[in-house]
C-alpha positions, 0 to 999 in steps of 0.5 A: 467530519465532511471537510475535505482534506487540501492534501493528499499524501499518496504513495506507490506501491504498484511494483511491489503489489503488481509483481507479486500476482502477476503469473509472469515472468517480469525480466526485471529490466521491466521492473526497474523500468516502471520504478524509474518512470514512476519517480519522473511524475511526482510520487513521494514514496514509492513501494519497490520490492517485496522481501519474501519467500521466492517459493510463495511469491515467485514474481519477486524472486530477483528483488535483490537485482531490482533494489540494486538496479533501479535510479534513486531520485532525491526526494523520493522515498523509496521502501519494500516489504517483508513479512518476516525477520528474514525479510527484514534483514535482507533490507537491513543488508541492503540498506548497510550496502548503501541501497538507499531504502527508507527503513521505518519500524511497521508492526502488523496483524489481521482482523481474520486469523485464517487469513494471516496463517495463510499469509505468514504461517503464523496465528495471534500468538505467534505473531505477537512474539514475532512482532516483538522480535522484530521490534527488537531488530528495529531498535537494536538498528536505531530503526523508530517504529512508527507504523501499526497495521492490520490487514482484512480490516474490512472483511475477509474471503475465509471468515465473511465480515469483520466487525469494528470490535474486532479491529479494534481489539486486533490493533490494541493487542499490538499497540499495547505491545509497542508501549510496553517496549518503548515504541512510539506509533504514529499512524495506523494502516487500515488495509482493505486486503480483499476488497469487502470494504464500502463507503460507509464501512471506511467511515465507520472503522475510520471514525472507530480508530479515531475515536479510540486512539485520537493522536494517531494518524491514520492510512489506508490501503484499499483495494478495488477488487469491486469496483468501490475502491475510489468511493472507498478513498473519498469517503476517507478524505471526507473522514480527513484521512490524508494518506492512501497506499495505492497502485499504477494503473491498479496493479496489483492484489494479494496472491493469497485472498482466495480471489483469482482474476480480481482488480488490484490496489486503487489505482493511483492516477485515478486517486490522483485525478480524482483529487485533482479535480477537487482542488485537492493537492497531491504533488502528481503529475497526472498526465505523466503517470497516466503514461507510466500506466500505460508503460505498466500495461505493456510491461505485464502484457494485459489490459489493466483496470485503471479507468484514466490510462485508457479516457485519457485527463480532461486537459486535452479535452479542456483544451479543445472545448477552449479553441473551439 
């Protein structure tokens, strides 16, 4: 497939991946800040929160003042993350208070075991039997679960390259685990979690996935820890993959990939530019989240690695090159 998509669905998750790493402290007026600047430019889904162990991830340790906090806007969906079922029934409290969170079912897993007991603690074993509490948690709220995802899709620090095989294999035992208790998954999310993925990689786990599973949907989650995660994302629209996870001003990373010092998610206005630019819609105002990026660099006081926050969209030199 080498047709490229008309549109892209592109959703936010620069504060829940940025303040997660960031060494900090964030004051959480700053948080809310970029949050509530980011639902100005556009976004439809935005990732606010993280739901997790103040001890492993300290830079969310206020993420119950922050839901509180930030200004909902109609039209935009906003969610957080959790690992657990102690994440997720902070988020269901939240939602009963009136918080205004999207609640959707997500069901996960890795391709690298080493990688998810230092993530969660827990093996595949363990996982399975956590993933079926969960579910049960979810149904028993009337929460559909939709969403199947596997981390280190691409390749992992601790154990060097994934094979495709072992994706596949991965999600399978956690689909057959959706079927058999009533789930109907609508897509599937391929995270590049440590920054190994490649062009031709997303084509071929991408195309794997479809292959074996047609009806699904699929999203992905990249990372531009070496500089490849805007080729990452062409390659996926080439694919026809229509939806990415993504960070402002590429914020972000994952706190336990063994890779201190490295650039966070894709970043968003650069996603957003780069469709843009090819006639691909995304909704985005470009010029106003490259002044969000800007924002998110001064909130956690160093030089982000966006590329856009810092050359600036073509519409002002457009503009000139015309007068002139």
């Amino acid at each position: 497939m080498s047709d490229l998509p008309s549109k892209v669905h592109i959703h936010e998750e620069g504060p829940r991946e940025g303040f997660q790493i960031e060494k900090g402290p964030i004051a959480t007026a700053r948080k809310i800040e970029l949050i509530d600047a980011l639902s100005e430019t556009g976004l439809e889904k935005i990732q606010v929160a993280s739901f997790v162990s103040p001890k492993a991830v300290p830079g969310w340790v206020d993420a119950d003042e922050v839901v509180k906090g930030f200004k909902r806007k109609p039209g935009i969906n906003y969610h957080v993350l959790w690992l657990n079922e102690k994440g997720l029934q902070r988020a269901l409290m939240h939602q009963k208070e009136g918080a205004g969170l999207d609640m959707f079912g997500s069901i996960s897993t890795t391709a690298s075991e080493t990688f998810m007991r230092k993530n969660t603690n827990r093996g595949y074993d363990d996982n399975v039997r956590i993933q079926g509490n969960q579910i049960k948690i979810y149904q028993e709220n009337n929460i559909p679960v939709v969403r199947a995802s596997i981390m280190t899709a691409f390749g992992c620090n601790y154990e060097g390259p994934v094979e495709v095989a072992t994706v596949i294999k991965r999600l399978a035992e956690i689909l057959a685990l959706a079927e058999e208790m009533g789930c109907a998954i609508e897509y599937v999310s391929l995270a590049d979690t440590m920054g190994w993925a490649n062009p031709a990689s997303v084509k071929r786990v991408v195309g794997a996935v479809r292959e074996k599973w047609p009806e699904l949907g699929i999203n992905l989650h990249l990372h531009d820890t070496r500089g490849l995660g805007i080729a990452n994302a062409y390659a996926g629209m080439q694919m026809g993959v229509t939806e990415f996870d993504s960070a402002v001003a590429g914020l972000g990373g994952c706190p336990f990939a063994a890779l201190k010092g490295a650039a966070g998610n894709v970043c968003t206005e650069d996603l957003a530019f780069l469709c843009e630019e090819m006639g691909i819609e995304t909704g985005i105002d470009v010029d106003k989240l490259v002044e969000v990026a800007q924002l998110a660099e001064d909130i956690v006081g160093h030089p982000l690695a966006g590329s856009l926050m810092h050359a600036g969209t073509l519409t002002a030199a457009r503009a000139a090159a015309k007068a002139a």
